[in-house]
PyMOL Python script that loads the backbone (N, CA, C, O; Angstrom):
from pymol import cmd

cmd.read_pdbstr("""\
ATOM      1  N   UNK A   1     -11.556 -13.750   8.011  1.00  0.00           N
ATOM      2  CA  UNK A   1     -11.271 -12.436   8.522  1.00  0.00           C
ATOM      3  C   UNK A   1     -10.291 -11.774   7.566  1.00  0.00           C
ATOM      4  O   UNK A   1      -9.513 -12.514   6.963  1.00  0.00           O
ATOM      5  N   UNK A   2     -10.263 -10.985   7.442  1.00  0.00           N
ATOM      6  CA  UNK A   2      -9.932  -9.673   6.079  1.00  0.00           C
ATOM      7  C   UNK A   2      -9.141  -8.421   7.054  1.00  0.00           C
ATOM      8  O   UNK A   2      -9.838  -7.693   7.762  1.00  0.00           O
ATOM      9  N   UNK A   3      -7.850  -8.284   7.013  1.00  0.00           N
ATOM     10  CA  UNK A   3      -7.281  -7.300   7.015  1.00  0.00           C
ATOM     11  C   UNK A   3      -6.449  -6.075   6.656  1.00  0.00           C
ATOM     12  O   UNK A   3      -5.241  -6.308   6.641  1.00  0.00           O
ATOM     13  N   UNK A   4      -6.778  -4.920   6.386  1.00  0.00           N
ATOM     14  CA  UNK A   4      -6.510  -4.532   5.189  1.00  0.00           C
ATOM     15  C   UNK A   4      -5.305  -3.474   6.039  1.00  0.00           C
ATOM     16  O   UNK A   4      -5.739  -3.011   7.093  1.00  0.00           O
ATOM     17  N   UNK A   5      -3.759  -3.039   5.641  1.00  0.00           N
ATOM     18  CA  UNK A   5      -3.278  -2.946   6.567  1.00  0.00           C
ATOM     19  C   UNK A   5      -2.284  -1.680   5.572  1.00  0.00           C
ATOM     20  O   UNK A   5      -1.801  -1.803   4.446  1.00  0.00           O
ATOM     21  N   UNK A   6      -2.243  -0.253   6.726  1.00  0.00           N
ATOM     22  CA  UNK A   6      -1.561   0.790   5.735  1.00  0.00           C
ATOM     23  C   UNK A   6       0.251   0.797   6.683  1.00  0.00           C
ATOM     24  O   UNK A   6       0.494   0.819   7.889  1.00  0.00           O
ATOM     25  N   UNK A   7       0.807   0.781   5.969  1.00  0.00           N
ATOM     26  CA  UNK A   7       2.256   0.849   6.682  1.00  0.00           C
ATOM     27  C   UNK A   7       2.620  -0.192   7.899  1.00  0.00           C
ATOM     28  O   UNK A   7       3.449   0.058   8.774  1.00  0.00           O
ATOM     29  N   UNK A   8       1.851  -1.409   7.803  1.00  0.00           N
ATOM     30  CA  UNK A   8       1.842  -2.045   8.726  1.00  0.00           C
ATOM     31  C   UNK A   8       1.047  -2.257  10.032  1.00  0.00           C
ATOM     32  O   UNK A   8       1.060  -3.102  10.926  1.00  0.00           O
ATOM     33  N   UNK A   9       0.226  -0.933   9.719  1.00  0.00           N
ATOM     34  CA  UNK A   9      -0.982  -0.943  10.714  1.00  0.00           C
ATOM     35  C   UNK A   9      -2.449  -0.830  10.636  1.00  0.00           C
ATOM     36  O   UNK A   9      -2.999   0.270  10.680  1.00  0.00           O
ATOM     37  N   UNK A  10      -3.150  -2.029  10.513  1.00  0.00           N
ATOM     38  CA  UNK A  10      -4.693  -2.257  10.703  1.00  0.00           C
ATOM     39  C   UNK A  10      -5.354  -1.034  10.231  1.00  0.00           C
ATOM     40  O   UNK A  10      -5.432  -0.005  10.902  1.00  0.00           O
ATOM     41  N   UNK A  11      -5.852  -1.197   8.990  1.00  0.00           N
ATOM     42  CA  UNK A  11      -6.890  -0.119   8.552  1.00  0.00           C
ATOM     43  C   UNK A  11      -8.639  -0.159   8.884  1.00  0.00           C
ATOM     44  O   UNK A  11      -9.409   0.634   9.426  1.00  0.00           O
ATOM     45  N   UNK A  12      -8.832  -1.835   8.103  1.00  0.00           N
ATOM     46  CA  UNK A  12      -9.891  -2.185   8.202  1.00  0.00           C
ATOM     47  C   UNK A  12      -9.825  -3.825   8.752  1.00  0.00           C
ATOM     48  O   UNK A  12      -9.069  -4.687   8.303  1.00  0.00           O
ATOM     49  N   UNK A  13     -10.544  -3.947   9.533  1.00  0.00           N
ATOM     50  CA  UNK A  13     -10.647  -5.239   9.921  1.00  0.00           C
ATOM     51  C   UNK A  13     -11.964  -6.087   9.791  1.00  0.00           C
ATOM     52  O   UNK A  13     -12.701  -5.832  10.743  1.00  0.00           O
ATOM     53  N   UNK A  14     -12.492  -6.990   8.950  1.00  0.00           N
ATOM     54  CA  UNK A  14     -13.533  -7.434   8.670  1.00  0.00           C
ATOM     55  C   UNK A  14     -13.842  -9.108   8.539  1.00  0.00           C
ATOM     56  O   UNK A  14     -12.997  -9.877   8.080  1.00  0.00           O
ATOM     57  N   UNK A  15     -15.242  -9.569   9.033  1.00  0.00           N
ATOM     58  CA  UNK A  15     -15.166 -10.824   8.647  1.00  0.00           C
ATOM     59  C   UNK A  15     -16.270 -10.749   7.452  1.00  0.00           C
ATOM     60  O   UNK A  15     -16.842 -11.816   7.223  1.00  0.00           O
ATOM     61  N   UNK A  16     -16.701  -9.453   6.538  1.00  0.00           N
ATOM     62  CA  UNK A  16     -17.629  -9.753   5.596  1.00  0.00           C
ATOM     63  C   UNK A  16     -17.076  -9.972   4.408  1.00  0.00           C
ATOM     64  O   UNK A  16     -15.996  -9.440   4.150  1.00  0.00           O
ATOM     65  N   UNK A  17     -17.622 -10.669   3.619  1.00  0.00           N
ATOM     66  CA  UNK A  17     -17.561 -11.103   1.987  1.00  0.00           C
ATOM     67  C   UNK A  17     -16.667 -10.662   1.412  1.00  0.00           C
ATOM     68  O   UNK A  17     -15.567 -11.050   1.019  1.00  0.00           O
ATOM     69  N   UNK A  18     -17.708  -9.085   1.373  1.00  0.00           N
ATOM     70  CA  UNK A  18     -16.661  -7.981   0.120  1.00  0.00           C
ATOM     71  C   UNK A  18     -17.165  -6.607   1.181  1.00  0.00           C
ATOM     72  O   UNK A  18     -18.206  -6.274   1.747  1.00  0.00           O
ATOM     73  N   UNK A  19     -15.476  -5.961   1.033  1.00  0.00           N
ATOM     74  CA  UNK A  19     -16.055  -4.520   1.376  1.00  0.00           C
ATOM     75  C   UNK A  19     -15.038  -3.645   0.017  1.00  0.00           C
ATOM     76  O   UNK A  19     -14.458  -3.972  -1.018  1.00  0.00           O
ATOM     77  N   UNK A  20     -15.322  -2.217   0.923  1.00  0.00           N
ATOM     78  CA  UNK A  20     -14.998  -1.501  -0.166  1.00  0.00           C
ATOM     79  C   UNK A  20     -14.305  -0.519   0.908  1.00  0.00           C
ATOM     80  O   UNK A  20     -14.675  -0.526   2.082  1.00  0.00           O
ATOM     81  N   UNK A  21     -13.208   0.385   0.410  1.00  0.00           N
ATOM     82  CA  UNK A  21     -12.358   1.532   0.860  1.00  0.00           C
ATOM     83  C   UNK A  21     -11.728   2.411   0.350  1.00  0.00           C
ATOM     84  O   UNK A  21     -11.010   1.878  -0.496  1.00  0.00           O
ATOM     85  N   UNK A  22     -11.565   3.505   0.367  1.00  0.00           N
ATOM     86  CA  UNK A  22     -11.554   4.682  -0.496  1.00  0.00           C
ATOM     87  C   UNK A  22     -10.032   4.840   0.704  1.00  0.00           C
ATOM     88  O   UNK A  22     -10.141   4.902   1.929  1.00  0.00           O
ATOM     89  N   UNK A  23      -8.720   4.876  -0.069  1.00  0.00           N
ATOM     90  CA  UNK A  23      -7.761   4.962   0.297  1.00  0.00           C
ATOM     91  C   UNK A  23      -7.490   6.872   0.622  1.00  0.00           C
ATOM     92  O   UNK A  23      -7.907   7.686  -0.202  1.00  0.00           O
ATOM     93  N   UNK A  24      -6.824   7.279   1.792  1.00  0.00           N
ATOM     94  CA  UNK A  24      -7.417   8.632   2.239  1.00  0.00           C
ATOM     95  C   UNK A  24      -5.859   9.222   2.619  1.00  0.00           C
ATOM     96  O   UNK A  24      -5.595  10.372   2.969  1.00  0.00           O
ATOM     97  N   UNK A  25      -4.801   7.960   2.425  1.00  0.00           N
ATOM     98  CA  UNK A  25      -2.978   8.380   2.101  1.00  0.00           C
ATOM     99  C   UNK A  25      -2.601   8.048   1.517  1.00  0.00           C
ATOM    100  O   UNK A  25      -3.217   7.083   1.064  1.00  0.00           O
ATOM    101  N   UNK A  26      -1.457   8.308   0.927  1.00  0.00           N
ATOM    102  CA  UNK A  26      -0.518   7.060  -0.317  1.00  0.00           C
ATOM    103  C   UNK A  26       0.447   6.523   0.792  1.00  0.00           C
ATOM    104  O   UNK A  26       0.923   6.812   1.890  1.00  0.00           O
ATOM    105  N   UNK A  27       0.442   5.918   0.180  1.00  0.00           N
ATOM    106  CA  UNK A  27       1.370   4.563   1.356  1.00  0.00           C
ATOM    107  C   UNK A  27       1.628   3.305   0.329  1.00  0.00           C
ATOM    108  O   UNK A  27       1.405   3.002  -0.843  1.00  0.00           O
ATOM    109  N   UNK A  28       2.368   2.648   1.761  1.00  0.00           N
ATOM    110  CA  UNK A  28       2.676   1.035   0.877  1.00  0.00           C
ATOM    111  C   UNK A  28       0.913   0.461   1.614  1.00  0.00           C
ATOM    112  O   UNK A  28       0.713   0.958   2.722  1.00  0.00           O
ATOM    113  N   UNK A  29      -0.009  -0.276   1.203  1.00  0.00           N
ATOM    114  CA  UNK A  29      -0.779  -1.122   2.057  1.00  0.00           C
ATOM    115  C   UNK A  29      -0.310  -2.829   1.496  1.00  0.00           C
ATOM    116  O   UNK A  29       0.503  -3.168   0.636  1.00  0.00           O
ATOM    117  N   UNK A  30      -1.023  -3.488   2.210  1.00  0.00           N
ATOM    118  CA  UNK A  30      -1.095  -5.197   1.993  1.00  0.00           C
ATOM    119  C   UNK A  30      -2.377  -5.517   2.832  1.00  0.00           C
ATOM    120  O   UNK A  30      -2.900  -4.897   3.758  1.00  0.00           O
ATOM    121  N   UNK A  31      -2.793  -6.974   2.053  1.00  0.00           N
ATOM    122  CA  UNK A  31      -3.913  -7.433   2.260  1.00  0.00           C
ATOM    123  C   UNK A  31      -3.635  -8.619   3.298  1.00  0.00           C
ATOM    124  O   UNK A  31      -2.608  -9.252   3.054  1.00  0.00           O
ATOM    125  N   UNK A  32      -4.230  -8.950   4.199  1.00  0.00           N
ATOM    126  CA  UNK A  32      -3.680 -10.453   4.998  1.00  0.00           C
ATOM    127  C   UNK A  32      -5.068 -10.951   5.308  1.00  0.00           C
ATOM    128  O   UNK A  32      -5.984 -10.246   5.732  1.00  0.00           O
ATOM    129  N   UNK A  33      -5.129 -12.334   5.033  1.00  0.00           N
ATOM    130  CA  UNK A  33      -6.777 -12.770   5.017  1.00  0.00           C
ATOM    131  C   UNK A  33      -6.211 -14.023   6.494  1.00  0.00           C
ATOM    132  O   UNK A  33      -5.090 -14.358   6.877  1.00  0.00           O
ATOM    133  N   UNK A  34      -7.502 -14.375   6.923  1.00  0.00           N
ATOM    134  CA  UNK A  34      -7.258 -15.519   7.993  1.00  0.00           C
ATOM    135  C   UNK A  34      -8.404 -16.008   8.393  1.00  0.00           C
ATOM    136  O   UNK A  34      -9.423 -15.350   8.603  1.00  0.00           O
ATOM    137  N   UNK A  35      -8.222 -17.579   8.548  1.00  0.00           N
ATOM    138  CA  UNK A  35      -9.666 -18.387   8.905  1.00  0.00           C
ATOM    139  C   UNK A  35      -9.157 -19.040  10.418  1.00  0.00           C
ATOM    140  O   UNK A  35      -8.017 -19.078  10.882  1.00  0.00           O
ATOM    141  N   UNK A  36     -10.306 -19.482  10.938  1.00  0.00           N
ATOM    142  CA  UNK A  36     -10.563 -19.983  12.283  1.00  0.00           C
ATOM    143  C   UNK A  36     -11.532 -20.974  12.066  1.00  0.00           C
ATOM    144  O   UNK A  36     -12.284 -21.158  11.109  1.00  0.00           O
ATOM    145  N   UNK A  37     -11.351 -21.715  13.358  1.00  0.00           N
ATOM    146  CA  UNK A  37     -12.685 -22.716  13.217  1.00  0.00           C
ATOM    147  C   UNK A  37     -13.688 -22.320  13.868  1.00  0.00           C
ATOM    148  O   UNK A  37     -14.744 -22.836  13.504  1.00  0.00           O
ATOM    149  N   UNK A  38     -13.801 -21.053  15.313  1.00  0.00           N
ATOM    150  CA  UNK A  38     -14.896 -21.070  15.754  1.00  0.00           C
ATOM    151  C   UNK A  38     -14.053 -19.625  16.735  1.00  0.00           C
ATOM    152  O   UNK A  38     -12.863 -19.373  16.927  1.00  0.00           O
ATOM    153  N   UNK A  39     -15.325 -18.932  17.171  1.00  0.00           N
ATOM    154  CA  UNK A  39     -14.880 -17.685  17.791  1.00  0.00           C
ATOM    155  C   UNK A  39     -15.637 -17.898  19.165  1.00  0.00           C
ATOM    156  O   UNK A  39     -16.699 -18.503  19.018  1.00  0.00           O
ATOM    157  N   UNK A  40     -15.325 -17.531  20.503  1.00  0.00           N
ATOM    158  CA  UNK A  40     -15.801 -16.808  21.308  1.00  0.00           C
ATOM    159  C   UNK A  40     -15.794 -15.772  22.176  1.00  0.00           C
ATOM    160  O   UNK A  40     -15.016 -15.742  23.129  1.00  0.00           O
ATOM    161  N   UNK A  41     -16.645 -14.851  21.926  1.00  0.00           N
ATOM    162  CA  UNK A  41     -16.056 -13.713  22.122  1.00  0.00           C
ATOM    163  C   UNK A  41     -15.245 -12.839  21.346  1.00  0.00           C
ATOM    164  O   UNK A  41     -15.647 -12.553  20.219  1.00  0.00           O
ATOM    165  N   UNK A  42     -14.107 -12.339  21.783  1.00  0.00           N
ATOM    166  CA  UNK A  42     -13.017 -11.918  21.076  1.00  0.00           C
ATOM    167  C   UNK A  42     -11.941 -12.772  21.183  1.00  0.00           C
ATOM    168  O   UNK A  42     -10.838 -12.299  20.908  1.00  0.00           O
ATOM    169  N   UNK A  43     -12.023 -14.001  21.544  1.00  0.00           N
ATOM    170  CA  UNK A  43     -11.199 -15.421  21.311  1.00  0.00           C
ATOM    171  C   UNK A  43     -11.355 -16.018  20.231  1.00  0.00           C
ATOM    172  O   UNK A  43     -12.409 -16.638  20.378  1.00  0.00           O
ATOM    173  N   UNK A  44     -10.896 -16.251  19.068  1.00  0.00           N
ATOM    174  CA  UNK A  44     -10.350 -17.323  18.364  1.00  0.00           C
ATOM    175  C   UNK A  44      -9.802 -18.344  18.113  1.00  0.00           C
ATOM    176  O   UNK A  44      -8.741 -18.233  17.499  1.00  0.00           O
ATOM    177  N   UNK A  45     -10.087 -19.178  18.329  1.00  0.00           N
ATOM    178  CA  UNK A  45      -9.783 -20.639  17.783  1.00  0.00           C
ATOM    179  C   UNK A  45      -9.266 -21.363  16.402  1.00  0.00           C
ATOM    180  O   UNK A  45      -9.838 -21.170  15.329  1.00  0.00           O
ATOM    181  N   UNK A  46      -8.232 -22.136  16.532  1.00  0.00           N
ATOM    182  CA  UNK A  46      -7.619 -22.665  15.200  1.00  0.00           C
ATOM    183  C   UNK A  46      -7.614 -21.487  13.901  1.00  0.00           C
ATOM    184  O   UNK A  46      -7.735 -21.814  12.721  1.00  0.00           O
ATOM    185  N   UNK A  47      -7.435 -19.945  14.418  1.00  0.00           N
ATOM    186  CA  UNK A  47      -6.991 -19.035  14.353  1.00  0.00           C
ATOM    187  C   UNK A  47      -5.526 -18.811  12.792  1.00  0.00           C
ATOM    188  O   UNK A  47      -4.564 -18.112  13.110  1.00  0.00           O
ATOM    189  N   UNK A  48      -5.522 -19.253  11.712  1.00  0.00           N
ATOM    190  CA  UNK A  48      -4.549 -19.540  10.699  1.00  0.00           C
ATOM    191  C   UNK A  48      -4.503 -18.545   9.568  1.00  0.00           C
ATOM    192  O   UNK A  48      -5.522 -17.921   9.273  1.00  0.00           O
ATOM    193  N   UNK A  49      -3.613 -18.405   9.062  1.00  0.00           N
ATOM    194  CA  UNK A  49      -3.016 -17.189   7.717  1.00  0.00           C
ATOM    195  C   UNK A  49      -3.515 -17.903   6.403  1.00  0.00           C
ATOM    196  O   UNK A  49      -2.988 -18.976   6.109  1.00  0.00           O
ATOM    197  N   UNK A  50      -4.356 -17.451   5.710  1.00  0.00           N
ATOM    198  CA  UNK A  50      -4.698 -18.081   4.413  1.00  0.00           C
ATOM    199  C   UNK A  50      -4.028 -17.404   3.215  1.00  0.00           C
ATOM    200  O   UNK A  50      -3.682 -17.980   2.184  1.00  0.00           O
ATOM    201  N   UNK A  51      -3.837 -15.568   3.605  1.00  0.00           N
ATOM    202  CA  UNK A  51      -3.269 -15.006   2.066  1.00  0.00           C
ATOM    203  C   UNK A  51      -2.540 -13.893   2.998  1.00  0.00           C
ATOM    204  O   UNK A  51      -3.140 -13.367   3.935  1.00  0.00           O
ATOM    205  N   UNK A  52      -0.887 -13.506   2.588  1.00  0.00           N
ATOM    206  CA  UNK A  52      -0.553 -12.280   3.220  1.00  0.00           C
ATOM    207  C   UNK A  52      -0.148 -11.394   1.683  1.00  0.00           C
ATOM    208  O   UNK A  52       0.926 -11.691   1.158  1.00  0.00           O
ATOM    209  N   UNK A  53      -0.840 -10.558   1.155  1.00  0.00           N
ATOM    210  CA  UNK A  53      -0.143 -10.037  -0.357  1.00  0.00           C
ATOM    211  C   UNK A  53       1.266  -9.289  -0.078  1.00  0.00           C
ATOM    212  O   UNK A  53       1.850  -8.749   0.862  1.00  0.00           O
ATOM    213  N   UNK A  54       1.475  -9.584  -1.493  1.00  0.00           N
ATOM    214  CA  UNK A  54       2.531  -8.347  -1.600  1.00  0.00           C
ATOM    215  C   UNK A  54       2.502  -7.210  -0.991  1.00  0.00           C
ATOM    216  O   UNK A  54       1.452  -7.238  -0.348  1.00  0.00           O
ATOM    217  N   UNK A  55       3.286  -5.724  -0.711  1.00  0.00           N
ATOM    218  CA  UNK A  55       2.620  -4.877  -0.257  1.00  0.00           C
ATOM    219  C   UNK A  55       2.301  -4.010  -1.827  1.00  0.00           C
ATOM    220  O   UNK A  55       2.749  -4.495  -2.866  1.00  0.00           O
ATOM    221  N   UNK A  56       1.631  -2.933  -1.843  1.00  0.00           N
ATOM    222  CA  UNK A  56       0.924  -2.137  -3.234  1.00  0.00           C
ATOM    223  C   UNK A  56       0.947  -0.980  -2.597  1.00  0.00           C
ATOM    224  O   UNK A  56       0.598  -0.747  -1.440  1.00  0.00           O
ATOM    225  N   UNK A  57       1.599   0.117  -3.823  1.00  0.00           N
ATOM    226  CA  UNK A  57       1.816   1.671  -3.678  1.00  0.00           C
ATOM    227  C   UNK A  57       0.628   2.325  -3.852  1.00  0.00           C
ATOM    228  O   UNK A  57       0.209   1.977  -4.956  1.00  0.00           O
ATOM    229  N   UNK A  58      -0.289   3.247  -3.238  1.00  0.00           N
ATOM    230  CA  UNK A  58      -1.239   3.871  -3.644  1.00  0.00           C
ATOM    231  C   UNK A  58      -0.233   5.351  -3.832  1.00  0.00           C
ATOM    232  O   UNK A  58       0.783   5.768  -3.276  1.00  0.00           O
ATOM    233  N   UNK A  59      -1.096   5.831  -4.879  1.00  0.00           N
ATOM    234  CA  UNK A  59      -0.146   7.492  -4.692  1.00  0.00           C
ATOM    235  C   UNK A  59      -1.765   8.392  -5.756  1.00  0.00           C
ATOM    236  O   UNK A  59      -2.760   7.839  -6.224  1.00  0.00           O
ATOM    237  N   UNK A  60      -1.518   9.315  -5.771  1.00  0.00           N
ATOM    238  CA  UNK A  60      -2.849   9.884  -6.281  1.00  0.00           C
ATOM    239  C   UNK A  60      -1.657  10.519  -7.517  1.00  0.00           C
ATOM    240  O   UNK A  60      -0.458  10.754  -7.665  1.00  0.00           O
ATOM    241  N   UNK A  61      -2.965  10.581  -8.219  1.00  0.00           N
ATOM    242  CA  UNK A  61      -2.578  11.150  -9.811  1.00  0.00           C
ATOM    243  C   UNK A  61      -3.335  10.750 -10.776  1.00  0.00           C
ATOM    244  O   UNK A  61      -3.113  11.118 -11.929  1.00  0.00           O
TER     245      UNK A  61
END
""", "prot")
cmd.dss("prot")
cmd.show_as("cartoon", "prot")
cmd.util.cbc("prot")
cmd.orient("prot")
């Protein structure tokens, strides 16, 4: 699971491969990835943090 997160709050939330996002503020964002062993429902199981990044400045220019 893939969360892609602007000022601390949930942008995109995904369990696919690769996505893509066209950033639409400048902000600080960070990336936080996480695996589980098995889902049901909207329950998660063995539910764990694999990557939290740095945070990264977007700014246009």
């Amino acid at each position: 699971m893939k969360i892609l997160k602007y000022e601390n709050s949930p942008v995109v939330i995904t369990e696919k491969g690769s996505f893509s996002y066209t950033a639409k503020k400048e902000g600080f964002y960070h990336f936080e990835v996480y695996e589980y062993d098995f889902k049901i429902g909207n329950l998660y199981f063995g539910f764990r943090p694999l990557i939290i990044t740095n945070t990264f400045e977007v700014v246009n220019g």
